[in-house]
C-alpha positions as CSV (number, residue, x, y, z in Angstrom):
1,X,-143.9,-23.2,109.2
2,X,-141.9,-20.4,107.5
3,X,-142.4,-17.2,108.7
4,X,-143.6,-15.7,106.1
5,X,-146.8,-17.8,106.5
6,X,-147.3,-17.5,109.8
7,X,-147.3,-13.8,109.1
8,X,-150.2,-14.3,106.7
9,X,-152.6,-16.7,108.9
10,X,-151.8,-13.7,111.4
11,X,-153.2,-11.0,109.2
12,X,-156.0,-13.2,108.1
13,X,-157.2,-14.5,111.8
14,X,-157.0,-10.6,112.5
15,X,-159.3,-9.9,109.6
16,X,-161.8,-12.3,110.7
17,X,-161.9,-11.1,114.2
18,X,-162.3,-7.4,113.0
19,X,-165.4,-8.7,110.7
20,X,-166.6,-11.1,113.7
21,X,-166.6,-8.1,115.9
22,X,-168.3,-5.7,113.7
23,X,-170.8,-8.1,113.0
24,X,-171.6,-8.7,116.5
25,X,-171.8,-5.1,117.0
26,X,-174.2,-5.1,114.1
27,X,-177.0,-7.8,115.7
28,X,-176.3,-5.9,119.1
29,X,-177.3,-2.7,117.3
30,X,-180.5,-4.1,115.7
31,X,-181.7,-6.7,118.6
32,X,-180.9,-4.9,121.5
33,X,-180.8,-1.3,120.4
34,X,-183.4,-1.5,118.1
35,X,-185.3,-4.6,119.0
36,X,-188.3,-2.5,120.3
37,X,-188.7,-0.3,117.6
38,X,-188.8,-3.8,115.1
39,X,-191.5,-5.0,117.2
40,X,-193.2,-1.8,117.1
41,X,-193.3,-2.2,113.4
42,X,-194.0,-5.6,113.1
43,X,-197.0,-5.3,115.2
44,X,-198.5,-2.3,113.0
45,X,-197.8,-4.0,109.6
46,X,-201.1,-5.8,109.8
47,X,-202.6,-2.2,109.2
48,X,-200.0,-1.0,106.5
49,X,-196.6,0.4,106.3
50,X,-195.5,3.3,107.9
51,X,-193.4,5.6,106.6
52,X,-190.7,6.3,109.0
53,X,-190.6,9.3,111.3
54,X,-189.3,12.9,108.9
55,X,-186.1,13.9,109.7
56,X,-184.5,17.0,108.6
57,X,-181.9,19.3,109.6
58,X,-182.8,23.2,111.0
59,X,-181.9,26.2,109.3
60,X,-181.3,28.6,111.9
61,X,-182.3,32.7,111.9
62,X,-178.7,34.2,113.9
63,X,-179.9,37.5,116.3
64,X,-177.6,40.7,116.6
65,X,-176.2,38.9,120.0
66,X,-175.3,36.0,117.6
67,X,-177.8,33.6,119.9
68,X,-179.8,31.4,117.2
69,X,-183.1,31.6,116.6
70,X,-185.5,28.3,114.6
71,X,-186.5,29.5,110.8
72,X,-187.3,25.7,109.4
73,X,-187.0,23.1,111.8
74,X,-189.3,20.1,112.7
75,X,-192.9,20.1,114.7
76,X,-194.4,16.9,115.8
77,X,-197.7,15.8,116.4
78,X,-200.1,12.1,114.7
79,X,-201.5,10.8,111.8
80,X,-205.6,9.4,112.6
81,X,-206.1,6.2,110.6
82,X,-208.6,4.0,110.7
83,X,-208.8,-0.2,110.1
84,X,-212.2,0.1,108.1
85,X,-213.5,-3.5,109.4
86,X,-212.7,-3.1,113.1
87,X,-214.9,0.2,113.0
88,X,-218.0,-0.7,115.0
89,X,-220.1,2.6,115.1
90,X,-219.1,4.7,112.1
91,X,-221.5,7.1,112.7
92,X,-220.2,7.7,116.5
93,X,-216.7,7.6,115.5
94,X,-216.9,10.0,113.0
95,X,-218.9,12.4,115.6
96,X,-216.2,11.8,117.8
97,X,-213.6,12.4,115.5
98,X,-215.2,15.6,113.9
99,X,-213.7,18.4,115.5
100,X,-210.0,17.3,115.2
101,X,-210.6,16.3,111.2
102,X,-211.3,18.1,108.1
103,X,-213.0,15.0,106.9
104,X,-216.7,16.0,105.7
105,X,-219.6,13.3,107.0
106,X,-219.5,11.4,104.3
107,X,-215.7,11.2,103.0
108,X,-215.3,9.6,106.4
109,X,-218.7,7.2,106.4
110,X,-216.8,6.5,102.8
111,X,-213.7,5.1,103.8
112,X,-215.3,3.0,106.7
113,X,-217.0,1.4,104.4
114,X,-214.2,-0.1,102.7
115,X,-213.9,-3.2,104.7
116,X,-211.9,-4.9,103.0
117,X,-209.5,-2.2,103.1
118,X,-206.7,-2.8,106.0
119,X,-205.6,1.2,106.3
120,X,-207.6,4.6,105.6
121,X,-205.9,7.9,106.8
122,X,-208.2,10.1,108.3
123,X,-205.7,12.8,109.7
124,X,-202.7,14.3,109.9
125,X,-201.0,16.7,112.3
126,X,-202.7,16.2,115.1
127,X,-201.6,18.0,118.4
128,X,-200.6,16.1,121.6
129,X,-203.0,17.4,123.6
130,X,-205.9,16.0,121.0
131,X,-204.7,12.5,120.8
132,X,-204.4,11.8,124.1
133,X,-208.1,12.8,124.4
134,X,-209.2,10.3,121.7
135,X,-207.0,8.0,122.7
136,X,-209.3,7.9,126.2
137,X,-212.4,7.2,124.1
138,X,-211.2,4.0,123.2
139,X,-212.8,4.1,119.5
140,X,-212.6,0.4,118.0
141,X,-210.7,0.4,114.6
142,X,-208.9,4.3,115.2
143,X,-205.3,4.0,115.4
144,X,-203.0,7.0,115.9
145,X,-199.2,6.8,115.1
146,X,-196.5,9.7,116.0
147,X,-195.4,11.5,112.7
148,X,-193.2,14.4,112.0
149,X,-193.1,17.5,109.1
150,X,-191.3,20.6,108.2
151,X,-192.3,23.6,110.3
152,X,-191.5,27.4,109.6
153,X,-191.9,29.4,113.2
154,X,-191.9,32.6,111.2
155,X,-194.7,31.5,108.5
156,X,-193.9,33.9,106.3
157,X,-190.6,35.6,107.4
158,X,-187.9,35.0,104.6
159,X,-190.2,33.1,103.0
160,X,-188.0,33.3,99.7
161,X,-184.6,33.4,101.4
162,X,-185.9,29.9,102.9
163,X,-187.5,27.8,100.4
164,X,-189.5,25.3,101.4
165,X,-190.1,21.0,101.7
166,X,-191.9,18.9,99.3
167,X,-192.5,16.3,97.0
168,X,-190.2,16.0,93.9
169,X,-192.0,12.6,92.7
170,X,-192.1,10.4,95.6
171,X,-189.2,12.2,97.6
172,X,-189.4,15.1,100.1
173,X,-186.7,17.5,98.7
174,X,-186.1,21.1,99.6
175,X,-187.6,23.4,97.1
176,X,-186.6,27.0,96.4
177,X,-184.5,29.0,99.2
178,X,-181.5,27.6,101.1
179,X,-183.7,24.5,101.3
180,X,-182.9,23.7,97.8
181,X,-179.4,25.0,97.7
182,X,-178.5,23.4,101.0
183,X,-180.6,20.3,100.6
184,X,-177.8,17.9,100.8
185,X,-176.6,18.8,104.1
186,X,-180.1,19.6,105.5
187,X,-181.3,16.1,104.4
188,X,-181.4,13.1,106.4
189,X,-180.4,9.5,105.3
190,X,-183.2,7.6,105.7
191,X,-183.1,4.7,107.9
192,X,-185.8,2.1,107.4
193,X,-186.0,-0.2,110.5
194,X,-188.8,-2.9,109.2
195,X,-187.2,-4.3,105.8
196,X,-185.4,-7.8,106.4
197,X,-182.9,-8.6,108.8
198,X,-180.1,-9.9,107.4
199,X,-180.6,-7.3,104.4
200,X,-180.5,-4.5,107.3
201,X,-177.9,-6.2,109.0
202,X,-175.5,-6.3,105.8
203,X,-176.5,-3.6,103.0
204,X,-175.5,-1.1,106.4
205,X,-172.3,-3.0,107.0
206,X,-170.5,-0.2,105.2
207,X,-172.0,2.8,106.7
208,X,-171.4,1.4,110.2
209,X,-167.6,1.4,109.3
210,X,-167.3,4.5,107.1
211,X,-171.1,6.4,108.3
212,X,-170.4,8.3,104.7
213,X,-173.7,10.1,105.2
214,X,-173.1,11.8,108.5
215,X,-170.3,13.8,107.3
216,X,-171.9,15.4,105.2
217,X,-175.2,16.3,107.6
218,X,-176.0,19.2,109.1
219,X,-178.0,22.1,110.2
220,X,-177.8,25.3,108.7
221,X,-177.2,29.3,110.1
222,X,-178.0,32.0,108.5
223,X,-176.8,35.3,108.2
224,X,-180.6,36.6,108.4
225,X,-181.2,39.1,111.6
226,X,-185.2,37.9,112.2
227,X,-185.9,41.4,114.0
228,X,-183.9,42.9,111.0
229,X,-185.9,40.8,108.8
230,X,-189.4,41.8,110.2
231,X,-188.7,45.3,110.0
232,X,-187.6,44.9,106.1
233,X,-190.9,43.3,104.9
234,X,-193.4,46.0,106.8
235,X,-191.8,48.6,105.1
236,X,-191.9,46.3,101.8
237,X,-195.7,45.9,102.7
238,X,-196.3,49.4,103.4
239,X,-194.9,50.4,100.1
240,X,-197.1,47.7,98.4
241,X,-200.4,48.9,100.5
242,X,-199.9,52.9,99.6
243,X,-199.0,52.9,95.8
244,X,-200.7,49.6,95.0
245,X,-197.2,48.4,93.4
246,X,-197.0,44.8,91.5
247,X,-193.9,44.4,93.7
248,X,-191.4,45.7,95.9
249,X,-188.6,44.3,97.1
250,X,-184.9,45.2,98.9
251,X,-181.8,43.3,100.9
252,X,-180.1,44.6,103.9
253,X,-175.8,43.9,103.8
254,X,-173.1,44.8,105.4
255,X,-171.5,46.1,102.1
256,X,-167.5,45.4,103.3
257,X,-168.3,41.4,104.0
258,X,-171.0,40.7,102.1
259,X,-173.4,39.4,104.7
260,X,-177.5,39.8,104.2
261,X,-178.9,40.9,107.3
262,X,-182.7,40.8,105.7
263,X,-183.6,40.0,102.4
264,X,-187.1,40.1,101.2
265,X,-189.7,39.9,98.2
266,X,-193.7,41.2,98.3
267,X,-196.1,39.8,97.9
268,X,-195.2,37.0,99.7
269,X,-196.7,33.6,101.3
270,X,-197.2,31.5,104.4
271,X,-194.5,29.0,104.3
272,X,-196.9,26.6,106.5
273,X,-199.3,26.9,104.3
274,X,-197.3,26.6,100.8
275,X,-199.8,24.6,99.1
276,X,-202.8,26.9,99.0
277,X,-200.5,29.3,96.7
278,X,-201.9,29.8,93.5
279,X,-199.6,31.5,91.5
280,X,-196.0,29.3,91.9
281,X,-194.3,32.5,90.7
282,X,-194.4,33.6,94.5
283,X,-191.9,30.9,95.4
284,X,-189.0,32.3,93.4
285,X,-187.1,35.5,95.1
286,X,-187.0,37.4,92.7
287,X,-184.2,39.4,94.1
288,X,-181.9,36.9,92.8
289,X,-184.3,35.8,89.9
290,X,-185.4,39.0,88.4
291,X,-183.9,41.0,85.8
292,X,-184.7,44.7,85.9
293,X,-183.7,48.0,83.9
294,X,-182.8,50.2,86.9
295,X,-183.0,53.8,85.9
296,X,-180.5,56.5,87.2
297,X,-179.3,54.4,90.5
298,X,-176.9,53.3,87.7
299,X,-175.3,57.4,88.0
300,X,-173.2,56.9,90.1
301,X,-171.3,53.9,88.7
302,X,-171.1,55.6,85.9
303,X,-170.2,58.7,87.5
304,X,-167.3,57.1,89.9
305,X,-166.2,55.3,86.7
306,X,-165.3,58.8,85.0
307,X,-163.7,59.8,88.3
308,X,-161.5,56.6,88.6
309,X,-160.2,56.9,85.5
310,X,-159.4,60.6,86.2
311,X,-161.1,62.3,84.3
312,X,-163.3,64.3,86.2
313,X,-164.5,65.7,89.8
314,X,-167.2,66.7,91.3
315,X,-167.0,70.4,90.3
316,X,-166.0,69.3,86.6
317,X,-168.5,71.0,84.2
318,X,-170.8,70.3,80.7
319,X,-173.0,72.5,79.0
320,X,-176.2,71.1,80.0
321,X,-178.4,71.6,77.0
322,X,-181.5,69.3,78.2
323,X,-181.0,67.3,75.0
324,X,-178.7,65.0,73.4
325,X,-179.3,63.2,69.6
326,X,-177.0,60.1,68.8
327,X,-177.4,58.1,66.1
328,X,-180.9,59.8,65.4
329,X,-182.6,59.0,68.2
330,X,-183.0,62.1,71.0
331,X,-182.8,61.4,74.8
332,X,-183.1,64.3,77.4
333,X,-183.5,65.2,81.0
334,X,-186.2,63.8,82.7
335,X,-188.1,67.1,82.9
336,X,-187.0,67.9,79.5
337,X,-184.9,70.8,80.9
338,X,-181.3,72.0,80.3
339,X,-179.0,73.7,83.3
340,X,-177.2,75.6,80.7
341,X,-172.9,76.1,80.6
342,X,-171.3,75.2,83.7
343,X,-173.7,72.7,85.3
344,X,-171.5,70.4,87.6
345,X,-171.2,66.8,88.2
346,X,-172.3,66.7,91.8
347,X,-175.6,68.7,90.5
348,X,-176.0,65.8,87.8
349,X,-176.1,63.1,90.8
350,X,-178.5,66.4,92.6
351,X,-180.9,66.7,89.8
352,X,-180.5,63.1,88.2
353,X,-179.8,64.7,84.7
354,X,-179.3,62.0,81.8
355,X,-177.4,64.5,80.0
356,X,-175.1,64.3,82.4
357,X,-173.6,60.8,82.4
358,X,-173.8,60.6,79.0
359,X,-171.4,63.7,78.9
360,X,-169.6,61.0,81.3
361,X,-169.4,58.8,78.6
362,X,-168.1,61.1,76.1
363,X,-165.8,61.3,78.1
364,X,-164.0,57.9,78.9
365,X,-165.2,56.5,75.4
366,X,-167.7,53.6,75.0
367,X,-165.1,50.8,75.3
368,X,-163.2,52.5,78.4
369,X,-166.7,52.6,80.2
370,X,-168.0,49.0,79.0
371,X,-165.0,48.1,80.6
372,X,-165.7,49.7,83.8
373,X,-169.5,48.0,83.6
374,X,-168.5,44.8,82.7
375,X,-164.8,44.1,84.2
376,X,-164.8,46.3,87.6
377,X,-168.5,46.6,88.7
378,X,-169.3,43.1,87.1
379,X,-172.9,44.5,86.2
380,X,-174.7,41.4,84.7
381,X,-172.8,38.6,86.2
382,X,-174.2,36.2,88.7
383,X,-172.7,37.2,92.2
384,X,-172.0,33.4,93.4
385,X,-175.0,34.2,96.0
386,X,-176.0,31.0,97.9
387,X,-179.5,30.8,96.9
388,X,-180.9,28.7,93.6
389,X,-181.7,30.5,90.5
390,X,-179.6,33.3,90.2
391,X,-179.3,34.9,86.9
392,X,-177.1,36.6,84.9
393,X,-178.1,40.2,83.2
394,X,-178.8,41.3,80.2
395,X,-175.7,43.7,79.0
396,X,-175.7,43.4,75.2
397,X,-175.9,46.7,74.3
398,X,-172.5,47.7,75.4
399,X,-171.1,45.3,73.1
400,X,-172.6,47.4,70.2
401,X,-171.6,50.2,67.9
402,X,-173.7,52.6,68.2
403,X,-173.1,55.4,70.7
404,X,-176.9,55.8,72.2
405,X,-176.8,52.3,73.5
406,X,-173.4,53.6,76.0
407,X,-175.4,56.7,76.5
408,X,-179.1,55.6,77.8
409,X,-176.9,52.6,79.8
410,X,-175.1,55.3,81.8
411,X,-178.3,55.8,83.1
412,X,-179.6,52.2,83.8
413,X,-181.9,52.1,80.4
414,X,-181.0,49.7,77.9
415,X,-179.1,47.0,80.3
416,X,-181.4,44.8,82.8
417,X,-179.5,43.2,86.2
418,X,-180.7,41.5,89.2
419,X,-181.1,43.5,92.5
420,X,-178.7,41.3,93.8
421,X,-176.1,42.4,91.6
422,X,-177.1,45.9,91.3
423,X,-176.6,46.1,95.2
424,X,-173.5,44.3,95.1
425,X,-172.2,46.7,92.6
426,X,-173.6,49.6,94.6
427,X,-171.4,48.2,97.4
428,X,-168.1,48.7,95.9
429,X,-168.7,52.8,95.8
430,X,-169.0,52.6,99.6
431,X,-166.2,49.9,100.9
432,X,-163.4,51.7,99.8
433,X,-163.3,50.4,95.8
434,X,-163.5,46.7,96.6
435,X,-166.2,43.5,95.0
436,X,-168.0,41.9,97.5
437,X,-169.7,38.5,97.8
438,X,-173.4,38.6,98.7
439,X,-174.1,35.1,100.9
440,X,-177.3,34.5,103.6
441,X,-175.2,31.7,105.3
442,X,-172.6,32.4,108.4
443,X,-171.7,28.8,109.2
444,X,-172.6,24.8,108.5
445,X,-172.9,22.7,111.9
446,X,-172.3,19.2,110.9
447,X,-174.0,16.6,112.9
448,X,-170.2,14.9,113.4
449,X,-169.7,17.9,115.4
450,X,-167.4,20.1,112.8
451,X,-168.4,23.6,111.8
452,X,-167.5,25.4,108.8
453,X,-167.4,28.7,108.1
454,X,-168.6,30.5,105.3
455,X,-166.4,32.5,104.1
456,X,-166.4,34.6,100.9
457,X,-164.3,35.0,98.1
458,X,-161.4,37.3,98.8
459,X,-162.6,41.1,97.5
460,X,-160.5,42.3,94.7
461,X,-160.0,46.2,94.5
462,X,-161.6,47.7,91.2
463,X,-161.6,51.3,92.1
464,X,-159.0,53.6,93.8
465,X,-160.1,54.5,97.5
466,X,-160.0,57.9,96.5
467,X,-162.5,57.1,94.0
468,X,-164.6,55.6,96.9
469,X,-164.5,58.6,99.1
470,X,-165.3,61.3,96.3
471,X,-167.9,59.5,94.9
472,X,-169.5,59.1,98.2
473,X,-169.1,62.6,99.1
474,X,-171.0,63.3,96.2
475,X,-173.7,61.3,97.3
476,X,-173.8,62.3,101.0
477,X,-174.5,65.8,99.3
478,X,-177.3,64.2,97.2
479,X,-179.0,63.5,100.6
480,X,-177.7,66.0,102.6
481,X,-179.5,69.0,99.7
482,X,-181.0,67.5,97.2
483,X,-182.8,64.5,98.4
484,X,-186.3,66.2,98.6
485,X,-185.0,69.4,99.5
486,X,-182.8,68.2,101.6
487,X,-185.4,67.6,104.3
488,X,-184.6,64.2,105.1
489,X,-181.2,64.6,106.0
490,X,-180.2,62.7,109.7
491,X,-177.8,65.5,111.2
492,X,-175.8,63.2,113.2
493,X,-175.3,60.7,110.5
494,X,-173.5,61.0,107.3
495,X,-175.7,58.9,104.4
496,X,-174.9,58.4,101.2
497,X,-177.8,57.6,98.4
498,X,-179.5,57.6,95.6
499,X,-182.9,57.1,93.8
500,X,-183.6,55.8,90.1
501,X,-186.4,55.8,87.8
502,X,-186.8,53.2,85.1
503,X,-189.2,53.2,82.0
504,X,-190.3,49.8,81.6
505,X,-190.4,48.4,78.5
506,X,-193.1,47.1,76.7
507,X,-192.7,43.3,75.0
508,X,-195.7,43.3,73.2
509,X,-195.3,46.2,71.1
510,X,-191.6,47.2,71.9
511,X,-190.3,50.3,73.2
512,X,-191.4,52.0,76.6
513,X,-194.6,51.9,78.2
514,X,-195.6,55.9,78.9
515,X,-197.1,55.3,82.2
516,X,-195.0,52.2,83.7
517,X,-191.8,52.7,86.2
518,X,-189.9,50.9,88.5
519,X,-188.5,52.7,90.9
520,X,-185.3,52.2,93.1
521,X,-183.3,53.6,96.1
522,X,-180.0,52.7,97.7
523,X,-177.8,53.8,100.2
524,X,-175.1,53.0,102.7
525,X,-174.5,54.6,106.0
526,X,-172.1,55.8,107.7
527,X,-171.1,56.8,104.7
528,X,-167.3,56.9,105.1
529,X,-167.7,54.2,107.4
530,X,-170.7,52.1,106.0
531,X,-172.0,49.3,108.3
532,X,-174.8,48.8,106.1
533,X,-176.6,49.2,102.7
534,X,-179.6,49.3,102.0
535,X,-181.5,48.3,98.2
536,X,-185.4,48.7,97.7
537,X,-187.1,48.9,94.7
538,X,-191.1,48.7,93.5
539,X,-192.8,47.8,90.3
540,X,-195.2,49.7,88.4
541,X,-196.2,51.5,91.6
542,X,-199.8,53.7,90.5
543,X,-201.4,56.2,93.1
544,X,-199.8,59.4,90.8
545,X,-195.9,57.6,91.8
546,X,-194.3,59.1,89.1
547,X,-190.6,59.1,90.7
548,X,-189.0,57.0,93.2
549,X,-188.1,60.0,95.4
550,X,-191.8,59.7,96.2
551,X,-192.5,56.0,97.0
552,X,-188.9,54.8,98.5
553,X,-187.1,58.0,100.7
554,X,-189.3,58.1,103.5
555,X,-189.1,54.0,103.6
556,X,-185.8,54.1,103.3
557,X,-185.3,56.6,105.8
558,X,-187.0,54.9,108.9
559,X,-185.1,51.6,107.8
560,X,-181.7,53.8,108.3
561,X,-183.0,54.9,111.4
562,X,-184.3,51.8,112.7
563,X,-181.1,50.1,112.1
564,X,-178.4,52.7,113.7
565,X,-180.4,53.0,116.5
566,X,-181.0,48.7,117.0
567,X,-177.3,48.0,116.7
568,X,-176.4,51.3,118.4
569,X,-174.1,52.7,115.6
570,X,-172.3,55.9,117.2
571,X,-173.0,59.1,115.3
572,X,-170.2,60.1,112.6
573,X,-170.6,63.6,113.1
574,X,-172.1,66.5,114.5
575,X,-175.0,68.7,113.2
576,X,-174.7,67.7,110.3
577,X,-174.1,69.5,106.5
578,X,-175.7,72.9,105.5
579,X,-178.0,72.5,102.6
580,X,-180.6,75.0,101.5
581,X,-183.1,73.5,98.5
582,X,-182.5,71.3,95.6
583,X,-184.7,69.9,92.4
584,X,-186.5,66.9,93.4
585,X,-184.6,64.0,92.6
586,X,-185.4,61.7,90.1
């Protein structure tokens, strides 16, 4: 025999031993391994076929100390069925059965009747503790078998951030939250253990060599503080309960990284208990989903813009006149009052004065600061943000030619964005000049035992540093003397915010309604240093709200609070600026 052959029966007598041996591995696998759980399934089939135990990977809360903490992960408990013809004593078995079923009398006595019907389901999530005391009465024809189901510790905490499980036809897909947007790693491939032998034992042949599924498996962290979290949504709840608001809503980041300590929407809903919801728009977080007009927290963007481009400073002046007309139409102040010659920028952040940015405007020209909108703050673009749903804004009036569509958008009318993206623009006046990239996940553990890493995209620096520290200078003065009269200043922390107040428009018959805002507050703290920021808004809030100053400071405030003191954030400085009194802002 040439060697060249001999080589080849070599190679071939190698590749039958390799398949020998992974077959054998195969039938040891499903006799041996699995040989119980066959029987198990064989013995039951002469009720009906059931569905194999729900698996599904956890999404995981992460605590300050970076310990992990269950948000969606799996409880256990049984399914009651019955095998109608084997039932001897309806009437006692339902008695028995009544206080761990929601069956009524005679939905039960119904399907024991069916006796020529092999399976009826009676119940489902039953605790341990309650089957293993029916299981001691014995009931002829009652069969119990373990099942499995989503479970949310938290109910309702991060309900939107989290999405939920359930049916997409005949599948059990995640729906809404990270639950959707994740649902490929979180799922699990399902493994169906009484479907023929030799099918089993061939149709896997290629998974037990490759196992393509596992790599991609995995459970889920977030970057969701659960304390954090709480806190967030009882001041959300507050704000709903005291001005009867449609909504409210805010996100808690760390404006340099990008990372969501606490994001949250109200009202909310039991993620448990998902199906009694009535209205489906609850699901969606609206935070990434909603599209809003945002009033004057849009000042100062435009006002750093004009300061970037070098233009101005906060002791630059305008003749405040209370009023401007552009292309025929008349905007003013929102207490229809001028300041007169030599009104400053920093007392147009103070006093929130419309007149003001738009003498901004004037100043860099419509296309200079459509540029700055569009290009450097990327108002109106989705912000990658790993959550399902995002949207883009609405920005077409700064592609127009008429100079009152610049003018109302310097202060938020005019243009609509999500939170999101208004926060994430927000960000950049506080971090030194630089985009950030929102995300609510820290890390993927794979079930192979890999972990990756979420990490953002890299930040790209749109504004000078200078620009950052001036413009939050300005705004540490906003709180520090204007912010209701200055009263709410915190001495031995610098904060820098703002408030806006949006008309909102009408789409039935156009234009504005006269007695419909949505209101909005940000700020970052400390201020030259910011660890966090801090978006809130409300809709249509009634009680006599007429500005945001009144429904979102105080709010705001004890949120600022709570979070230096829980992460222990050293003061910044000592006593604190001087400010007397200032117009109540906007």
């Amino acid at each position: 025999m040439r060697p060249e052959e001999r080589k080849r029966l070599r190679i071939i007598a190698a590749l039958i031993l390799f398949l020998g041996g992974l077959f054998i591995v195969r039938l040891y696998y499903l006799q041996i391994i699995h040989g119980a759980d066959f029987k198990k399934e064989a013995d039951k089939q002469y009720m009906a076929t059931v569905p194999n135990l729900y698996n599904r990977g956890n999404i995981y809360f992460q605590g300050k100390d970076g310990k992990l903490i269950a948000g969606a992960t799996l409880n256990s408990g049984y399914m009651i069925a019955i095998k109608p013809k084997d039932v001897l004593d309806a009437e006692k078995t339902y008695a028995t059965l009544a206080p761990f079923i929601t069956l009524t009398h005679d939905e039960f006595i119904a399907k024991a009747s069916k006796k020529d019907d092999p399976y009826e389901e009676i119940a489902h999530r039953i605790p341990d503790d309650a089957e293993a005391k029916l299981k001691k009465e014995n009931l002829p024809g009652v069969h119990f078998f373990h099942e499995t189901w989503r479970y949310y510790p938290g109910n309702s905490l991060a309900a939107q951030v989290l999405g939920f499980v359930g049916f997409k036809g005949s599948e059990l897909v995640g729906r809404y939250g990270i639950e959707s947007y994740y649902n490929e790693v979180l799922s699990r491939a399902d493994e169906h253990l009484y479907i023929n032998f030799f099918a089993e034992l061939f149709s896997n042949l290629s998974d037990a060599i490759f196992d393509s599924n596992k790599a991609k498996e995995g459970d889920v962290v977030l970057t969701i503080e659960p304390t954090v979290q709480s806190y967030l949504e009882t001041e959300l709840q507050g704000v709903m309960d005291e001005w009867s608001s449609d909504e409210a809503g805010g996100v808690i980041m760390d404006p340099k990284t990008g990372a969501i300590y606490a994001m949250a929407v109200n009202p909310s809903f039991n993620l448990n208990q998902y199906g009694k919801v009535k209205d489906p728009h609850l699901f969606g977080n609206q935070m990434v989903e909603g599209v809003y007009e945002m009033g004057s927290i849009v000042k100062p963007i435009t006002m750093a813009s004009g300061i970037d481009a070098g233009l101005l400073n906060a002791n630059t002046t305008y003749n405040d006149t209370g009023h401007i007309t552009l292309n025929n139409k008349t905007f003013g102040n929102h207490d229809g009052k001028g300041r007169g010659p030599g009104t400053t920028m920093q007392k147009v952040l103070n006093d929130s004065l419309n007149t003001g940015v738009a003498f901004v405007v004037s100043k860099l020209g419509n296309q200079r600061f459509a540029d700055y909108m569009l290009h450097k703050f990327h108002m109106g673009e989705e912000t990658g943000i790993d959550l399902p749903g995002e949207l883009g804004g609405l920005m077409n009036n700064l592609t127009s030619k008429r100079d009152i569509e610049y003018a109302t958008a310097s202060f938020g009318q005019g243009i609509a964005v999500t939170p999101i993206n208004m926060a994430s623009a927000l960000a950049t006046l506080g971090n030194g000049g630089y985009t950030v990239s929102p995300h609510v996940v820290d890390q993927i553990l794979y079930t192979n035992g890999t972990i990756k890493k979420i990490t953002p995209n890299s930040p790209e620096q749109v504004l000078n540093p200078k620009t950052s520290e001036d413009i939050t200078r300005m705004l540490v003065t906003v709180v520090d003397k204007a912010l209701l009269g200055g009263t709410v200043k915190i001495p031995e922390y610098s904060v820098a915010a703002k408030t806006g107040t949006a008309q909102v428009s009408n789409p039935n018959g156009g234009g504005y309604y006269d007695d419909r805002y949505f209101h909005t507050f940000f700020g970052y703290f400390p201020a030259y240093e910011p660890r966090f920021i801090v978006f809130m808004y409300t809709s249509y809030p009634k009680n006599g709200a007429t500005f945001a100053s009144h429904t979102l400071t105080s709010p705001f405030i004890r949120i600022t609070k709570f979070l230096l003191h829980y992460y222990g954030v050293p003061p910044d400085r000592v006593g604190g600026a001087q400010g007397t009194t200032a117009t109540l802002l906007r």
